[in-house]
C-alpha positions in Angstrom: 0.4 20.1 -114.5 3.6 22.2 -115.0 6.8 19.6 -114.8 10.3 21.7 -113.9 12.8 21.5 -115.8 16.3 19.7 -114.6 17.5 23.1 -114.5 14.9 24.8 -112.5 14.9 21.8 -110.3 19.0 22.4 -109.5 17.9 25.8 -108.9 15.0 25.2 -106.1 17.7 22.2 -104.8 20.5 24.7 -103.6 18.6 27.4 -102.5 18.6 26.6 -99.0 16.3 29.8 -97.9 13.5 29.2 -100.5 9.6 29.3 -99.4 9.0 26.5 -101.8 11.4 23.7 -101.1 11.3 21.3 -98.5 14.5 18.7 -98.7 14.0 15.5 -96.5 16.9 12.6 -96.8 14.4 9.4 -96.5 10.4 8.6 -96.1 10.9 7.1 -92.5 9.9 7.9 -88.9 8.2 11.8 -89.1 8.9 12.0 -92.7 5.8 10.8 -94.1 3.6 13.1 -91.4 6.0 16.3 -92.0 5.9 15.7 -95.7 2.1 16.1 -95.8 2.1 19.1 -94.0 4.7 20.4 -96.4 2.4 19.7 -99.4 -0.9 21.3 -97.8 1.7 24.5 -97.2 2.7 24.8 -100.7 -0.9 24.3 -102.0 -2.1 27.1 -100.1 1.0 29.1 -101.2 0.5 31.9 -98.6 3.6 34.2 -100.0 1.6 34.0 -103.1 3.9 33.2 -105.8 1.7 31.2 -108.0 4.0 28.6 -108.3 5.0 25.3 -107.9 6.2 24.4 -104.7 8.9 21.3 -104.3 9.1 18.6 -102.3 12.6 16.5 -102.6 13.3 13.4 -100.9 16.6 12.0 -101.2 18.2 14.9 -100.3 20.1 16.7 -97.0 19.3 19.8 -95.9 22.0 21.4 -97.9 20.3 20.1 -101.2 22.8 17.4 -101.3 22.2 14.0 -102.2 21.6 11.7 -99.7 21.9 8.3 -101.5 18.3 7.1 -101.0 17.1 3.8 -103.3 13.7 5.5 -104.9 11.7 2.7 -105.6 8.1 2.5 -107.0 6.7 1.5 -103.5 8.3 4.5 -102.3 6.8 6.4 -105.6 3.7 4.9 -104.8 3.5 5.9 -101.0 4.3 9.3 -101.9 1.3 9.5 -104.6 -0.8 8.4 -101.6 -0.6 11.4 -100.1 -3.1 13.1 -102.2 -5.7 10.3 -102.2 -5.8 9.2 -98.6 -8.2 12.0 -97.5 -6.2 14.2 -95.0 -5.7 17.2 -97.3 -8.2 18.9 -98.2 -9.2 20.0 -100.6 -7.4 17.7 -103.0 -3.7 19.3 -103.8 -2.5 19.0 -107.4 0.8 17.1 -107.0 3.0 15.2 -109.1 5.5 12.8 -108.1 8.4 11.7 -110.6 11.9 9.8 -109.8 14.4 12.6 -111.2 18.7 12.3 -111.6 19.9 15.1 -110.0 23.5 15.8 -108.8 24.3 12.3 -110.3 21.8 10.3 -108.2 17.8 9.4 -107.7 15.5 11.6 -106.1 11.8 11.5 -105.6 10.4 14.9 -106.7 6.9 16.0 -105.6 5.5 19.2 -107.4 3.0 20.7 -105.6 0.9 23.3 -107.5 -0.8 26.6 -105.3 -5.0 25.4 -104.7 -7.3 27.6 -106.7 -9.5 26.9 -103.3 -7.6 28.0 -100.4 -7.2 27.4 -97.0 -6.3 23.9 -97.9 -6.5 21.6 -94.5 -4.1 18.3 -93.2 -6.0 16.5 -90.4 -8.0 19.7 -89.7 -5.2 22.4 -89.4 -4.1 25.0 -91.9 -0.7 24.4 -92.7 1.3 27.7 -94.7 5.5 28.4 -95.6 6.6 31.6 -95.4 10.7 31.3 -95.8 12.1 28.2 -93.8 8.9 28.4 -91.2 6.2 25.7 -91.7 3.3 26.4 -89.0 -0.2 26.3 -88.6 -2.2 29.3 -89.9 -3.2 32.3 -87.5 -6.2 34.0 -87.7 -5.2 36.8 -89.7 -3.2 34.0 -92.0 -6.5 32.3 -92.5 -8.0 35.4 -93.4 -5.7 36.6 -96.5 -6.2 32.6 -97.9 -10.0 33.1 -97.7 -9.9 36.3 -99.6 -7.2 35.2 -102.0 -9.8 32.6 -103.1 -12.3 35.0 -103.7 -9.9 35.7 -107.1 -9.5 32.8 -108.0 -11.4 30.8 -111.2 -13.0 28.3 -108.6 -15.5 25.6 -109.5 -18.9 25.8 -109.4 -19.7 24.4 -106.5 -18.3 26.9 -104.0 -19.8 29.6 -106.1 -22.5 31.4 -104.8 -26.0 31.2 -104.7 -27.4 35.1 -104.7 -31.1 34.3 -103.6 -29.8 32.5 -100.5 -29.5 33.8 -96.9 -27.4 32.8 -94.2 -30.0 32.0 -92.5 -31.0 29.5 -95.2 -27.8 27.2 -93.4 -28.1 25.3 -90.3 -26.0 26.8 -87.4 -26.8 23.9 -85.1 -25.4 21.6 -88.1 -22.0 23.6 -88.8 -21.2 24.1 -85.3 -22.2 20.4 -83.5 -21.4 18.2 -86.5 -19.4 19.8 -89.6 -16.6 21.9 -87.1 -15.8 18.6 -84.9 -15.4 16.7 -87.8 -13.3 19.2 -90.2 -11.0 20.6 -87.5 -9.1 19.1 -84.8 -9.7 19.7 -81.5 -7.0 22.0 -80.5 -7.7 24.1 -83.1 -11.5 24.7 -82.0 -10.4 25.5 -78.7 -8.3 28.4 -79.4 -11.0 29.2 -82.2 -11.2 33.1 -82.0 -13.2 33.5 -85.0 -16.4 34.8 -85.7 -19.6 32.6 -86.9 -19.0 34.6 -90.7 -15.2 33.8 -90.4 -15.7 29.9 -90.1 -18.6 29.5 -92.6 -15.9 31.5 -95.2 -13.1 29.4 -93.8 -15.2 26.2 -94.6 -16.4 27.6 -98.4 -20.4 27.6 -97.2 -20.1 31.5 -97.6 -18.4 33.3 -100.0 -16.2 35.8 -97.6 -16.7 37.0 -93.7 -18.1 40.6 -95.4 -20.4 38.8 -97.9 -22.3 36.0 -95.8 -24.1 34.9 -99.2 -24.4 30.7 -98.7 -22.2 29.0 -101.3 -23.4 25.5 -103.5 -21.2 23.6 -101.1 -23.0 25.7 -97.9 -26.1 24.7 -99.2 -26.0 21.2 -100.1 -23.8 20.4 -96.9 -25.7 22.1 -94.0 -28.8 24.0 -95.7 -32.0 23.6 -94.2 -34.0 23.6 -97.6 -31.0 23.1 -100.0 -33.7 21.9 -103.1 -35.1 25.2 -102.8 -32.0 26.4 -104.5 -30.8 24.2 -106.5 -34.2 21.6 -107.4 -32.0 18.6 -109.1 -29.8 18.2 -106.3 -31.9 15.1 -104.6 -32.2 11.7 -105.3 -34.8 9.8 -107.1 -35.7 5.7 -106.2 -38.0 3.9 -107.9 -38.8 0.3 -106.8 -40.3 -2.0 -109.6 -42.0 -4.8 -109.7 -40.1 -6.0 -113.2 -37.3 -5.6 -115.3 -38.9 -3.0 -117.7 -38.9 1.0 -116.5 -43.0 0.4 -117.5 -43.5 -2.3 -115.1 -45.4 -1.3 -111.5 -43.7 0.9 -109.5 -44.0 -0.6 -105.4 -42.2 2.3 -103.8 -41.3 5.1 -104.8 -39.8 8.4 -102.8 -37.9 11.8 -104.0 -35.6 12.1 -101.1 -34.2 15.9 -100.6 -32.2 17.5 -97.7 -28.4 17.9 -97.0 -26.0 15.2 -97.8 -26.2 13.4 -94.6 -29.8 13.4 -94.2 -30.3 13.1 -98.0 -27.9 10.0 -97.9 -28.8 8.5 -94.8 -32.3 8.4 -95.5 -31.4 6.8 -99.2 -29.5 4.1 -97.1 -32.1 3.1 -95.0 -34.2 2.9 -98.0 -32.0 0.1 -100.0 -31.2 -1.6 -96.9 -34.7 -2.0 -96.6 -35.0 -3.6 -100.2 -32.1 -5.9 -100.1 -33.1 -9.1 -99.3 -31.2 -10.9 -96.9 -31.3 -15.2 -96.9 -29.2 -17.4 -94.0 -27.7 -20.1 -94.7 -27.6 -22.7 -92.0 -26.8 -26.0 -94.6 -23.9 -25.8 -96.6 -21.0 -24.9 -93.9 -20.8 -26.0 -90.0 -21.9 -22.3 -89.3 -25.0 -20.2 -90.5 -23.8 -17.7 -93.6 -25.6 -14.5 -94.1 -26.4 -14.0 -97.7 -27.6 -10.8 -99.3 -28.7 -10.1 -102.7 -26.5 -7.1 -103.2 -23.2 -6.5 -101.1 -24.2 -3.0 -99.2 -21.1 -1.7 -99.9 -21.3 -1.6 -103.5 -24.5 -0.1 -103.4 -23.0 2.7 -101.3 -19.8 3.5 -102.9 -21.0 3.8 -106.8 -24.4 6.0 -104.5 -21.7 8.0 -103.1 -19.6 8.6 -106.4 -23.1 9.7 -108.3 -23.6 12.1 -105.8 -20.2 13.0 -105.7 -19.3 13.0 -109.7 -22.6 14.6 -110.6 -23.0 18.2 -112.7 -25.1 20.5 -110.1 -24.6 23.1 -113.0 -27.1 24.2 -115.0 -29.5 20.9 -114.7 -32.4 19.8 -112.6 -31.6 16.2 -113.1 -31.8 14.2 -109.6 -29.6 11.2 -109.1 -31.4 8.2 -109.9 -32.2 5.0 -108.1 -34.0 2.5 -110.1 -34.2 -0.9 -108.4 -35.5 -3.5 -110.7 -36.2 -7.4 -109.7 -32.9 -8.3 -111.9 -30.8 -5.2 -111.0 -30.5 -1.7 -109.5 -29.7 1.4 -112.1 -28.0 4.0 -110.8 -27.6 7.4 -112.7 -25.6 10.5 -112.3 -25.8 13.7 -114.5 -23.5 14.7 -116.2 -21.0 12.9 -118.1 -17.2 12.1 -117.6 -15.0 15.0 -116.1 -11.5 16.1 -116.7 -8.7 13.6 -117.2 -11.8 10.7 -117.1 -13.4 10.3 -120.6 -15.5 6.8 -121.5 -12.5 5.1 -122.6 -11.1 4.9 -119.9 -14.0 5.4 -116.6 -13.2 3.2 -113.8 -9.6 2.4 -114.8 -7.4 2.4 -111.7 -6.0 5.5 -110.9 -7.7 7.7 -113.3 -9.4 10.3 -111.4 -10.6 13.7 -111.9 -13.0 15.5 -109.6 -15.5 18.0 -110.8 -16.6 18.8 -107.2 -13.8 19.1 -105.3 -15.1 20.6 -102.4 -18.5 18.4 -102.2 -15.5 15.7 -102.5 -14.0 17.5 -98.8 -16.9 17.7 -98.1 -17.9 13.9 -97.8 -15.0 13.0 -96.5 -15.3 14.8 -93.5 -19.3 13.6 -92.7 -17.6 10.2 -93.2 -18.9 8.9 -96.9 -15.7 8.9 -97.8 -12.6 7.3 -96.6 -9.9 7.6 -99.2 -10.6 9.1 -102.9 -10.4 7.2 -106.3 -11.5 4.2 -104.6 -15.0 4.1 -104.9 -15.4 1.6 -107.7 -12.3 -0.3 -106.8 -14.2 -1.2 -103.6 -17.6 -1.4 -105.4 -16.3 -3.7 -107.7 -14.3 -6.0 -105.3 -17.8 -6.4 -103.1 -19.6 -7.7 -105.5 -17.4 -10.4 -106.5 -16.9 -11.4 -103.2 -20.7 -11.7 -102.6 -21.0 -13.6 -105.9 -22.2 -10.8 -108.3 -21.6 -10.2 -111.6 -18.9 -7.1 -112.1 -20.9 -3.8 -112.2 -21.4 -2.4 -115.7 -21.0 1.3 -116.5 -22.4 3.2 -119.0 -20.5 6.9 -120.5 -22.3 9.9 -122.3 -21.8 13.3 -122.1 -24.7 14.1 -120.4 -24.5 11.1 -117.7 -22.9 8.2 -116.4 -25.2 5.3 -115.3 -23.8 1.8 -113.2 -25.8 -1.2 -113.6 -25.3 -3.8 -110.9 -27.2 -7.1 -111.2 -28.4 -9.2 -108.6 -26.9 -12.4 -107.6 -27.3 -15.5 -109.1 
């Protein structure tokens, strides 16, 4: 993450006509809603200057200081805006409290996506000079090839034996584009079938329809075909010992919605559920494992796995003690063992599964997941889940309550 200097930071302050600054005196009223925009428009840097783009609050429109108190909630609201799950894919931002002109400023670097067109709340935001707007058709079109150069991660890459044909239609246009865009966008939607699979990253460009990883996995019709390890595997046993007697068993394929809804159903189905109708003056519901831990560190194996270059599924094992759950591939990025599941370390290897979840709903906010796993099942009386690092996997043990 490049950090500007003092220097260049004075420079991008006065220049009143720059591309890539956006000044803003306090985080009130519109702020917060205008300053997203802003930071999806300088990730998808449509002048294409491969740089940084700027974001200053504390300051008038003529780069002047405006006298604002930069605390850390304000620090800490501004961080937000890259984990709350309206811009996607996640921008690369950094947010520091800097002295400039003699007095505080919050300064949010924003560096250009390597996966462009980068969405807030569905619309394609770009800067070109002092105008920030939503992205026409032929706009859209120069950010879908631009990514086409780009070093992009292995899930948008394609998949050469694949068709378009191998991707549900019915899927993309009835539940991925209601979801993904908002509504006034799809209604002045000129583009063709090819343009909005590319726009979306399930093709690799309008003129080569060939299904990307992320087409596959989100709206194929036989994604397994493709890519064999991208299931899940659940195993239940009768024991606490993988050589016990297995009493259900299933390898459970599709697209993520299917694939996950389906594994849902499943573990609701094994988690036993006792009422309570002595202890308090109203019946309590009690359930072995909280639900929502289950789904969040299911979700975060899914999302966090390595699709690359393995035929590993994600695995389920649910013992009589305790439920396993693995995910190939090891620690990513700025996450290593030492410090997995620390708050606010986060690094995403699939970035665009990542949109990709948060728009069928799986998601709410990112770097969460184990946060909320976590909190669960103390509240339902757990023991705190266990991880366990390697570089070929990460596994999460949660055990049953006592």
């Amino acid at each position: 993450m490049l950090t500007l200097t003092d220097e260049e930071l004075l420079k991008l302050l006065n220049d009143t006509e720059s591309d890539r600054v956006e000044r803003k005196g306090a985080f009130k009223n519109d702020v917060p809603e205008k300053a997203r925009q802003a930071v999806c428009a300088f990730a998808n840097d449509f002048p294409g200057h491969n740089q940084p783009g700027v974001l200053f609050i504390g300051a008038h429109d003529n780069g002047e200081p405006s006298g604002l108190d930069v605390t850390d909630q304000l620090l800490r609201s501004l961080a937000d805006m890259k984990t709350d799950g309206n811009i996607l894919p996640l921008p690369v931002l950094l947010v520091q409290k800097r002295i400039l002109k003699g007095a505080d400023m919050a300064v949010v670097t924003v560096m250009p996506s390597d996966m462009p067109p980068v969405k807030y709340k569905g619309r394609i935001w770009i800067r070109t000079g002092p105008r920030r707007a939503i992205a026409n058709d032929q706009e859209e079109r120069i950010l879908n090839e631009r990514r086409r150069y780009k070093n992009i991660p292995f899930d948008i890459y394609p998949v050469p034996s694949a068709k378009i044909t191998d991707i549900s239609k019915t899927v993309f246009e009835n539940e991925f584009l209601p979801a993904a865009f908002a509504p006034d966008i799809l209604e002045t939607n000129n583009r063709t079938y090819e343009e909005r699979l590319a726009s979306c990253k399930m093709i690799v460009s309008p003129d080569d329809a060939t299904p990307t990883v992320l087409g596959l996995l989100a709206i194929g019709k036989t994604p397994q075909d493709f890519l064999p390890g991208a299931c899940i595997q659940f195993l239940r046993i009768d024991g606490a010992e993988l050589a016990d007697p297995v009493i259900d068993e299933e390898k459970i394929g599709g697209a993520f919605v299917d694939m996950l809804r389906r594994t849902e159903e499943k573990l609701k189905a094994h988690n036993r559920t006792a009422v309570d109708i002595v202890s308090a003056p109203t019946h309590r519901i009690a359930v072995t494992y909280p639900q929502a831990a289950i789904h969040q560190i299911l979700y975060n194996a899914v999302l966090h796995r390595a699709y690359e270059k393995t035929n590993a599924p994600v695995r389920v094992y649910w013992f009589n003690d305790r439920i396993e759950i693995y995910s190939p591939g090891g620690p990513y990025g700025n996450v290593t063992a030492e410090n997995f599941g620390r708050l606010g370390i986060t690094d995403y290897r699939n970035p665009n599964i990542a949109d990709v979840l948060k728009t069928f709903g799986f998601i709410q906010a990112f770097g969460r997941g184990i946060a909320t796993a976590q909190r669960a099942m103390t509240e339902n009386g757990n023991p705190p889940p266990e991880f366990e690092c390697s570089q070929s996997a990460v596994s999460c043990i949660l055990r049953g309550k006592p």
